[in-house]
C-alpha positions as CSV (number, residue, x, y, z in Angstrom):
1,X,50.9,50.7,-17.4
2,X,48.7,47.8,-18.4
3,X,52.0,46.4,-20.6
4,X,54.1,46.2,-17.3
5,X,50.9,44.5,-15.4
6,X,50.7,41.7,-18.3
7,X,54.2,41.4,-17.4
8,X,54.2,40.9,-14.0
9,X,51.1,38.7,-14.5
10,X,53.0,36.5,-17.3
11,X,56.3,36.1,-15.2
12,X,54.6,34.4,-12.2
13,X,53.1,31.7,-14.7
14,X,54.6,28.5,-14.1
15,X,56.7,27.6,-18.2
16,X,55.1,23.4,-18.0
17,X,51.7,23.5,-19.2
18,X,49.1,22.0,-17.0
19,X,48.4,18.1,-18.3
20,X,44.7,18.5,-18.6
21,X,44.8,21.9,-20.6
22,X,47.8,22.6,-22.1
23,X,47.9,26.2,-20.7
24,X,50.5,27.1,-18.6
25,X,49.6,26.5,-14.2
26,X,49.1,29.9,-12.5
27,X,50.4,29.5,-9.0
28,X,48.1,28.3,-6.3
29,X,47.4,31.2,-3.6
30,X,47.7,30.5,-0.6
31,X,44.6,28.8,0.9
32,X,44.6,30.2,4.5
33,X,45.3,33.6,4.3
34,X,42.1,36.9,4.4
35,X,42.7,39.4,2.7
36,X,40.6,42.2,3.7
37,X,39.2,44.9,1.7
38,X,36.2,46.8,1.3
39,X,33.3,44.3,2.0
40,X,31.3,44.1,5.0
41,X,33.3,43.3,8.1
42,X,31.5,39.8,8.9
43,X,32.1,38.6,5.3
44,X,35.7,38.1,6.1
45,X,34.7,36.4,9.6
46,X,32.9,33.9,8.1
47,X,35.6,33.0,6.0
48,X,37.8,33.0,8.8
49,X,35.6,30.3,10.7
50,X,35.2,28.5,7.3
51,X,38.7,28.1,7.2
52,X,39.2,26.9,10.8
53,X,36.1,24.6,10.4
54,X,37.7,23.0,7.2
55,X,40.3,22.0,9.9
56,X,42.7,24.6,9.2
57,X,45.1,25.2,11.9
58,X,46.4,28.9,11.0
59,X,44.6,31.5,9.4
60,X,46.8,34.6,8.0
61,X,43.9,38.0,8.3
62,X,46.0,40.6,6.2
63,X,45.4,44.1,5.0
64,X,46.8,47.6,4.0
65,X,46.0,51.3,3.9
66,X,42.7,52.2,5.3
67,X,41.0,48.1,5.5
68,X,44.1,47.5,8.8
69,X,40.7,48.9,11.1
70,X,38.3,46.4,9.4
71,X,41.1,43.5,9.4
72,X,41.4,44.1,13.4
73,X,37.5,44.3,13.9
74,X,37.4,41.0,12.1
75,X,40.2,39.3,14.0
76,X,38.4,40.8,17.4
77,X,34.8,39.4,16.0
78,X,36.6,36.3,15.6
79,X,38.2,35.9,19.2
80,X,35.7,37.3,21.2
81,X,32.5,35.8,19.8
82,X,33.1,32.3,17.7
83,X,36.6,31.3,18.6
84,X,37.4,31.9,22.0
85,X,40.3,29.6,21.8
86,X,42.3,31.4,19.2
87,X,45.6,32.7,20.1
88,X,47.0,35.4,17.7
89,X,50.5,37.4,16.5
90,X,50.5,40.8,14.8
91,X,53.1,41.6,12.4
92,X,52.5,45.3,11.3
93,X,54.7,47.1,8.6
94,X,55.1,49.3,5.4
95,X,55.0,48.6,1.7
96,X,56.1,51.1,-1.0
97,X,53.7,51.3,-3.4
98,X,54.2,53.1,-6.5
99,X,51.0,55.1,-8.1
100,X,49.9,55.9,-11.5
101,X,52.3,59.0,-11.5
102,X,55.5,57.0,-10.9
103,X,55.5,58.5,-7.1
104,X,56.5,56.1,-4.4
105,X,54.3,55.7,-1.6
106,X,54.3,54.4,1.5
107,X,51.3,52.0,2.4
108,X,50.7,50.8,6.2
109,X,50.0,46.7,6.5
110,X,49.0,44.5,8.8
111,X,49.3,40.6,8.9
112,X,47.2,39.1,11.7
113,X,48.1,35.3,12.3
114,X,45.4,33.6,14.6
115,X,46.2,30.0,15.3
116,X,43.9,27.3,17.0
């Protein structure tokens, strides 16, 4: 399993080596997207509202599985008490996930874009 991961991790390195270092460039995530997981729900607000106060004009608040509650709190937290000019889009749908057993499951997400 952790053969297949190194894998994975080694195919989405860029081949030119990064000037400075050498090594070869990772590819840069994307900067305004949340991705919601187990921390506190106002953790992920404020880094909502840092993005938007870095001047960001879209922020992507995504999630799966049982975090899609905590991901709509923190869109609602955001909208109704520090951004009350944010419109927002919800794109919902399913990944298949496979687990440790080689069974496919399937895994609820939830993508919320909130624009200003």
């Amino acid at each position: 399993m952790a053969e297949t991961q190194q894998q994975a991790r080694d195919s989405r390195i860029e081949e030119r080596p990064d000037s400075r270092s050498g090594y070869p460039q990772r590819p840069k995530r994307e900067e305004n997207v949340i991705f919601v997981g187990k921390k506190p729900t106002m953790s992920y607000v404020l880094a909502v509202m840092t993005q938007f106060s870095a001047g960001t004009k879209e922020v992507h608040i995504k999630a799966r599985g049982r975090s899609i509650s905590r991901a709509v709190d923190v869109a609602e937290v955001v909208r109704n008490r520090f951004a009350t000019d944010v419109k927002h889009t919800v794109d919902i749908g399913t990944d298949e996930v496979t687990d440790e057993k080689g069974n496919k499951i399937n895994v609820s997400t939830i993508d919320v874009k909130m624009n200003k």
